[in-house]
N, C-alpha and C positions, 0 to 999 in steps of 0.2 A: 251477600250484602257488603257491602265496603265501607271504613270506617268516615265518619260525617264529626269532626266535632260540634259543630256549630246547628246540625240537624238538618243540613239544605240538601236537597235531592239534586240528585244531577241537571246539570242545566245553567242559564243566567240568572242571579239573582240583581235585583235591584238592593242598597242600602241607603236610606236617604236620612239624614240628620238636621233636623231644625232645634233653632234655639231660640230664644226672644229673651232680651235683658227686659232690665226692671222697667227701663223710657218706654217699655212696649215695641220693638224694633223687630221684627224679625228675619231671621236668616234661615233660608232652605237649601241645604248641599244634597248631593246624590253621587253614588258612583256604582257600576256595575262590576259583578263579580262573575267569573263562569267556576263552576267544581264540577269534580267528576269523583265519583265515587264506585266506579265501575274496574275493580279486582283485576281485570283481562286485560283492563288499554295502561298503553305506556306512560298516563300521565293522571294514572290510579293512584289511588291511596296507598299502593302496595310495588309502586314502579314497574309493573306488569310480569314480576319474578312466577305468577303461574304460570302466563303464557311461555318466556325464557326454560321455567322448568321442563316443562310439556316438550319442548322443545331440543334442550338439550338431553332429555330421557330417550328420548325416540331417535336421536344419534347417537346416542350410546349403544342403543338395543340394536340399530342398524350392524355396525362392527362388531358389536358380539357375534350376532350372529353371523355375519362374512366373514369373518376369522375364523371361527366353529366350523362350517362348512366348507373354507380354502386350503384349510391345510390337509397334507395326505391321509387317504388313509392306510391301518395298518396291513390290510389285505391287498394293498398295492406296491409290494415289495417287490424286486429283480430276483428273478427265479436265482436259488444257488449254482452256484461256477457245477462244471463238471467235475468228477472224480478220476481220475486216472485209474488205472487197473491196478493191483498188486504187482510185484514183481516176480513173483511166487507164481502165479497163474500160470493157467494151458494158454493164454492166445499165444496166436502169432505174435508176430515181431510187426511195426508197421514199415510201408514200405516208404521212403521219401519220393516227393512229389518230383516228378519226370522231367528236365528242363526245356 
């Protein structure tokens, strides 16, 4: 429910004002009002900061999440470089490539 000072439910309301002096005279004015008391719309009693909330939560949670899931992961490393042999070892010698 959305804050009402005046107690009027969403909608137009009519406010009309009569007066009459003491000669017996009288005056009838009217003017109409709209409110809105509805928490969700933009021109709420609360400037629609649930719906902007709502809003900017679920772009947030958007990028958590694509972040969390774009970056590498650790099991997808480049295998390590090869080892050379010792120098000490039985191989052969290699032989350079033939031109």
């Amino acid at each position: 429910m959305g804050y009402t000072p005046i107690g009027l439910s969403t909608g137009e309301h009519v406010i009309e004002v009569r007066g009459t002096d003491r000669a017996g005279n009288q005056v009838i004015t009217s003017t109409t009002v709209r409110t809105n008391s509805d928490d969700w719309s933009l021109g709420g009693p609360m400037y629609g900061l649930p719906t902007i909330g709502i809003i900017l939560a679920a772009i947030v949670l958007s990028l958590v999440a694509y972040f969390s899931y774009a970056r590498p992961r650790p099991d997808a490393q480049p295998p390590p470089a090869p080892v050379e042999p010792a120098a000490d070892s039985k191989m052969p010698p290699q032989m350079p490539p033939q031109q």
